[in-house]
N, C-alpha and C positions, 0 to 999 in steps of 0.2 A: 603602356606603362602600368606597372604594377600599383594597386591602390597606395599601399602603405609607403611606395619610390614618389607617389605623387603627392602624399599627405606631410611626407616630411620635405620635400619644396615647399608646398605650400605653409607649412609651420615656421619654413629657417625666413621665407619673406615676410610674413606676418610678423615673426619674433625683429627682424631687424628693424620692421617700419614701428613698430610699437619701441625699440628701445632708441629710434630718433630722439633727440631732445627737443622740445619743442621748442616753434618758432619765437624771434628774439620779438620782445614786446617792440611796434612800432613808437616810435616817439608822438607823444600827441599832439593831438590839433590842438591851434591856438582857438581860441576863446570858450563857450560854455560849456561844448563836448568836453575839454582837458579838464575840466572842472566835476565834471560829472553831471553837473547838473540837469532836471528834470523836472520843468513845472509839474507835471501830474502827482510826483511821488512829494508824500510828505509825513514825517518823521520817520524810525527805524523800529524795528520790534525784532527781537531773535524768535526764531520758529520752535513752535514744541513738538518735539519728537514723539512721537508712539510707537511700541512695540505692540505685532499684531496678536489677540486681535484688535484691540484698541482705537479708537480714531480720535487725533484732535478735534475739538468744539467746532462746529461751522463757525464763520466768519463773519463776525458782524458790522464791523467797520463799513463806512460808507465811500472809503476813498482806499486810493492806493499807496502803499508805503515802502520803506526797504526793509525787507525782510532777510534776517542772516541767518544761515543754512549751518549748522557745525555737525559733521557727520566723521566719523572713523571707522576706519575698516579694520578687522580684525581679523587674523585667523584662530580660530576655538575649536577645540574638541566638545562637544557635544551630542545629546541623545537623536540615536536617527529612530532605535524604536526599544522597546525594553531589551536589555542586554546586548544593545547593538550598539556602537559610538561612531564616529566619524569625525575627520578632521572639514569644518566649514569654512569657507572662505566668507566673511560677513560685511555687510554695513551696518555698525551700531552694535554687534557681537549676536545679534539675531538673525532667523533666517525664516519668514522673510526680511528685508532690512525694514528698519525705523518708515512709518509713513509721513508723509511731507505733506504739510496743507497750505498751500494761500490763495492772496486773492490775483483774478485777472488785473493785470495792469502792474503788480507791484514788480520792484526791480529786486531780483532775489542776489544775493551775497554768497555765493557758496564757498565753503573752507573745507577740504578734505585731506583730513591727515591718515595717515599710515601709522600705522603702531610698530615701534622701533622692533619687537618681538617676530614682526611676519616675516616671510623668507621671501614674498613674491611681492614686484612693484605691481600698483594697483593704480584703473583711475576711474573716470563713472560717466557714461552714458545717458542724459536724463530726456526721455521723447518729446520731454514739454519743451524741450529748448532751442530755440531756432537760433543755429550756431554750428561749427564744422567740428562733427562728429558729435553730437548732444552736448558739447563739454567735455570730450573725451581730449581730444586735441590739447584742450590746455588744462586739464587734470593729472596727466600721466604723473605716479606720487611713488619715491620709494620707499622704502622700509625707513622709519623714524622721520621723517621728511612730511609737509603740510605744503598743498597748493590754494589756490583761490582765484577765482573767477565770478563772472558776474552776468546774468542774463535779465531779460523782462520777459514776464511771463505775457505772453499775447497772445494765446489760445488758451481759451478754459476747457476741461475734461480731466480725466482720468490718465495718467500715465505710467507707464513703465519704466522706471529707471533699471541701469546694469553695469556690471565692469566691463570694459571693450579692451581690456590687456590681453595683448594677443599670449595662449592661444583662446581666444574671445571663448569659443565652448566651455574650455573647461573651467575658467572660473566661473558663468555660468552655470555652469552646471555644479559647482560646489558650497549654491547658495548664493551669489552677487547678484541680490535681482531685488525692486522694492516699489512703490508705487508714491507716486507723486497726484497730489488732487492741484489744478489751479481751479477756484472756486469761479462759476462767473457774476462777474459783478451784482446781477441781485440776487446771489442766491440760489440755494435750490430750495424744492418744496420740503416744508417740515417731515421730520419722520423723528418718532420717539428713540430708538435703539439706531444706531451707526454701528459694524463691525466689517473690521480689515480680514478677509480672507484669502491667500495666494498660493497658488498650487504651483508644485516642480516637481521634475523627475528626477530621481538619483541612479546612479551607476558606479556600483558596489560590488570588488571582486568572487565575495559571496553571495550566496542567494539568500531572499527574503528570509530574515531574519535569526540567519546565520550570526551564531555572535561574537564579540570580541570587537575593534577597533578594524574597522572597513578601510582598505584603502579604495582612492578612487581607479575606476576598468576604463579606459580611453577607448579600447575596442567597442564593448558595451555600448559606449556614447555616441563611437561611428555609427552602429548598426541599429540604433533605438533600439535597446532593448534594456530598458531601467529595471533596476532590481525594486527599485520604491518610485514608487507615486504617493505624493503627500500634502495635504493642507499643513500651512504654516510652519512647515520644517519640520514634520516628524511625523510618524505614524502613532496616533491616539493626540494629537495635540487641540484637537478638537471634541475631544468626549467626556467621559465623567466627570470628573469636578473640574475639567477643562472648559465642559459647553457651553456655550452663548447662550445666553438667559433672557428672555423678555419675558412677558406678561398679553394675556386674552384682552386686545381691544387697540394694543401697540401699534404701531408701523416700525418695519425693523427695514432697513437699508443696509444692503448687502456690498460694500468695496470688492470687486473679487479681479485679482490680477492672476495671470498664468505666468512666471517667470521661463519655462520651456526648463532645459535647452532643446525639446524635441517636440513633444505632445501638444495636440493640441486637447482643448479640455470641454467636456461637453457636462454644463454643471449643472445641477437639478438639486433640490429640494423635498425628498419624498415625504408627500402630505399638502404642499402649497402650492402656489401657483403666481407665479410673479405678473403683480398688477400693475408695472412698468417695466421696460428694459430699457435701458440706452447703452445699445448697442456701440462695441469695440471703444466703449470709453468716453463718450460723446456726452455733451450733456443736457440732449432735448431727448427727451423718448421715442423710439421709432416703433414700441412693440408694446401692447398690451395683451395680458391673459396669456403667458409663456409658461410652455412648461419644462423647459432644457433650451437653455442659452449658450451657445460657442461663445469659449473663449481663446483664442489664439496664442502659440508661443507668443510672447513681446507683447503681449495684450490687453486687456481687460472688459469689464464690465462693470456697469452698475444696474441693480436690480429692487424694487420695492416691493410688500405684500405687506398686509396686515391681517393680522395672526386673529383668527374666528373662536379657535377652539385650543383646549392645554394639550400638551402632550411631550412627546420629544419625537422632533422633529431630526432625518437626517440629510446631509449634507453628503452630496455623492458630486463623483464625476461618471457620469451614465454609460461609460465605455467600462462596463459596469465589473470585469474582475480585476480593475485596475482599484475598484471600491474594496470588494472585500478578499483580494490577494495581495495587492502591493499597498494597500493603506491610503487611498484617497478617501475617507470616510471620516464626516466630524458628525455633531449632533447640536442641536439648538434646544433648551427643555421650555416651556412654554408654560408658566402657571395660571391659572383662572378657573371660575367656573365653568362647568361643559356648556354646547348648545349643543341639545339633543334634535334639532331642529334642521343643523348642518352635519352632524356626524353623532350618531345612537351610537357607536360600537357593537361587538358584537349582540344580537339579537335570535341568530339560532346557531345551535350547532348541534346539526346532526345526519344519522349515518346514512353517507351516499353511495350508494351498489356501484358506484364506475368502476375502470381497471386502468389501473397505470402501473408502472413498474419502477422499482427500487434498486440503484447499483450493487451490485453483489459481491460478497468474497467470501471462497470459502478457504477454511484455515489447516495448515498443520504446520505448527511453530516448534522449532528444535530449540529446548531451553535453552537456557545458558544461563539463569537464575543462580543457579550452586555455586557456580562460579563467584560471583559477586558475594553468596553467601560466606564462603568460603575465606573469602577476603577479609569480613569483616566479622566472622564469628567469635574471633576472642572480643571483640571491645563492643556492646551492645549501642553503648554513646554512640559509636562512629556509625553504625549501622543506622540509628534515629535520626542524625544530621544529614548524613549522606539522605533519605528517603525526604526528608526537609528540603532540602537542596531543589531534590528531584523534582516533587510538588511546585515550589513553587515556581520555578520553571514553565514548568508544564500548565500551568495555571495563565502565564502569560498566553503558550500557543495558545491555546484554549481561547482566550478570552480574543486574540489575533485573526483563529479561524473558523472558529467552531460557532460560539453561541450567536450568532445569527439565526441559526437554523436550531440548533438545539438547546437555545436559551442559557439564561446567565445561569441557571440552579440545575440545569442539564430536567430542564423537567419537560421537554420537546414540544411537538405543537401536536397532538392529538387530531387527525389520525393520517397524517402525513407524517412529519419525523420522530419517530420514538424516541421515549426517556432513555437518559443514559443513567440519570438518579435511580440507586435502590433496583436496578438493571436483572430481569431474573437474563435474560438474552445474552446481557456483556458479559456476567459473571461467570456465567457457564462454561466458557471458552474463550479463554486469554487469545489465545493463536489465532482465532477467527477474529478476535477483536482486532491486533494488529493490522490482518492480512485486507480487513476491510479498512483501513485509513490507507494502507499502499494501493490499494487495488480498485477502493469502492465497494459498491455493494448493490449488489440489484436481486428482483425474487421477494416473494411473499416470506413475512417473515411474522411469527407471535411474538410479541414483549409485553410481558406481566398479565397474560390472557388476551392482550387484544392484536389485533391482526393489522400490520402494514405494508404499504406497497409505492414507497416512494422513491424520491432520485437522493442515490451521493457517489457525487463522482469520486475518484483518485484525489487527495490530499498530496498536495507540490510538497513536501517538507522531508526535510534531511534523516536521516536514522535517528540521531541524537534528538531532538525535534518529535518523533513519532515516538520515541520510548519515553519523553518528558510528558508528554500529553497523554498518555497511555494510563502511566504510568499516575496522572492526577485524576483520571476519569475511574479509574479503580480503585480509587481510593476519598472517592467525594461524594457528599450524597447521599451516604447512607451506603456505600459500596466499602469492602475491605478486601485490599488484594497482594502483593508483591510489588516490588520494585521491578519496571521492565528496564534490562540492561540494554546499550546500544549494538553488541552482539546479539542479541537474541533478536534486533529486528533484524539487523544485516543480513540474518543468515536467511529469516525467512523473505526478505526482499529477494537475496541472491535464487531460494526457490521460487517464489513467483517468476522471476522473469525465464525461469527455465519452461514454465508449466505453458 
């Protein structure tokens, strides 16, 4: 049987058992069960919700109580990465959804409404709940419609919550995923900084970073093959004025859930070293002095260290061009005094006779400049916005895939990736500039007198994409150059693959 003859069986059983209605409540037993009651719990509190990264307060109560849950699922258009949008399937109109805190023993109250706007019936899976189907079973919620249920939380740990509406992947996969903490009753060890971080894969008809409104690729999703890989729902949602902040002497405690639907997540911290793990969610530590923690689709972790020295710290998942191609990459800044004691920083640099080799492209680009000019030579305004446009654009790739390696100011890392600021090399030849983001670049090469010889492979990025970035790197820096049209890469793309 052909996959896709087998997948839609399997979708039309899934779609029927998920649009059952659920079973009719039993009528209750007579005495203190019908009543609810529960020596252990005593009084009620509603739950405070955070959006990540955020974490509600540890728990300080000394007993168990009822704790009510109010959660809504929304579907929203929002940011998947600059000039990209996507329609999200959510809890709490975030993605990841809202995190959930109590304590072992309380009896949680859960309300789940559906926002009368969504198209699809929605219900929620939470791991913490011992119960048929997490809660799913008697969740299932339609559009403008609110259900409620009620569980005791009786294992402490970290959990994953999700939508189990079939078909279970793709809401999944379009953001339904969130993490629940039940605290255990004394507690965990103190740590000054708490942050929610949760990674998922997207599957997105276009490729990274193709723009406009993405619809969701079902095939994509059969096949693992995400266009995004992302902390906390987006690519950059963890960096510049985004990043997680503590301070030199902190302990910072790390929430980190995987929502999948596919990947599994291999997270790391470049610069620290996690001085507890408690591993798949648990909450006794089974690992010290870690330096790359599995996290599982449906997963999670918790992880401690305490921060020695300032800096900015990054956040990866170590499956590592999933970091810096599809966007698993956040950033932690870290202020204090140095210890020069545990990290000097650099202390020498200088020149090492080795031989290594640098990806190469050589260039001959058929303009198509005039063309454009041509376009806009009566109105000079339109000509200055249009190149505006262009920039800042291109400033995004840039900033997407570039300055890792060739830094924010394009001022390289000496004497492995050359500048591309004030470039006597780029400037020279437009054509070779292009043909080396298509192509690479490898071969000894002078820029502004000094000689390099290192790796850049083939740039993944669409024509449109390589004429935007192009097109800001000749013109930034102290560089002054033309607008690159997305004909004039086309064409030279179309020659390289002949060559």
């Amino acid at each position: 049987m052909k996959r896709t003859a087998l997948f839609t069986l399997v979708l039309a059983a899934t779609l029927s058992f998920a649009a059952e209605p659920p079973p009719a409540t039993p009528a209750p037993l007579p005495g203190p069960a019908a009543k609810g009651t529960d020596p252990d719990i005593v009084g009620e509190e509603k739950a405070l919700l955070t959006a990540a990264p955020n974490v509600p307060p540890p728990i300080t109560r000394k007993h168990a109580t009822k704790v009510i849950v109010n959660l809504e699922v929304r579907e929203v258009v929002k940011r998947m990465a600059d000039g990209v949008e996507y329609l999200f399937w959510t809890f709490g109109g975030e993605v990841p959804g809202l995190f959930i805190r109590v304590r072992e023993g309380d009896l949680v109250e859960f309300h789940l409404g559906n926002h009368p706007n969504s198209k699809m019936p929605h219900n929620i899976d939470l791991h913490a709940v011992t119960g048929p189907g997490g809660g799913a079973a008697s969740s299932f919620t339609a559009p403008g419609h609110k259900s409620q249920f009620s569980f005791k939380a009786l294992n402490p740990g970290l959990y994953v919550y999700h939508c189990a509406t079939a078909p279970v992947g793709m809401h999944v996969a379009n953001g339904m995923y969130g993490l629940i903490f039940v605290e255990p009753k004394g507690g965990m060890p103190p740590a000054d900084k708490e942050f929610y971080v949760m990674q998922g894969d997207f599957y997105t008809k276009g490729k990274f970073g193709e723009e406009g409104l993405q619809p969701f690729d079902m095939e994509k999703a059969i096949d693992e093959r995400p266009s995004y890989v992302v902390f906390n729902g987006s690519v950059g949602a963890l960096v510049g004025d985004n990043a997680l902040k503590a301070k030199v002497g902190e302990t910072v405690r790390l929430f980190i859930g995987n929502g999948g639907p596919n990947l599994v997540s291999s997270f790391h911290v470049i610069g620290e070293i996690f001085d507890h793990v408690y591993q798949e969610g648990g909450v006794v530590p089974t690992q010290e002095q870690v330096q790359t923690t599995l996290v599982p689709a449906g997963g999670s972790a918790i992880v401690d260290f305490k921060l020695d020295v300032p800096g900015t710290f990054i956040l990866v998942d170590h499956s590592i061009f999933r970091a810096f191609n599809k966007g698993a990459l956040g950033m932690m800044k870290v202020d204090g005094p140095p210890n020069l004691l545990v990290y000097s920083g650099k202390e020498v640099d200088a020149t090492y006779p080795g031989e290594s080799a640098f990806p190469s492209t050589e260039a001959k680009v058929a303009t198509l400049e005039a063309q454009m000019k041509k376009a806009i030579a009566g109105d000079p305004k339109i000509s200055g916005i249009s190149k505006e446009i262009i920039m800042e654009k291109g400033k995004r790739v840039y900033a997407q895939t570039c300055f890792a390696c060739h830094q924010a100011e394009g001022q390289g890392l000496p004497p492995v990736f050359p500048p591309l600021a004030k470039s006597d090399y780029l400037m020279a030849d437009r054509d070779r500039a292009i043909r080396g983001v298509i192509k690479g670049q490898s071969g000894e090469m002078v820029v502004n007198g000094q000689k390099y010889n290192g790796v850049m492979p083939p740039v993944l990025l669409s024509d449109e994409q390589i004429a935007q970035v192009v097109t800001y790197v000749m013109n930034s820096w102290g560089n002054s150059g033309d607008i690159i049209t997305v004909e004039h890469v086309k064409k030279i793309h179309a020659e390289s693959a002949n060559q």
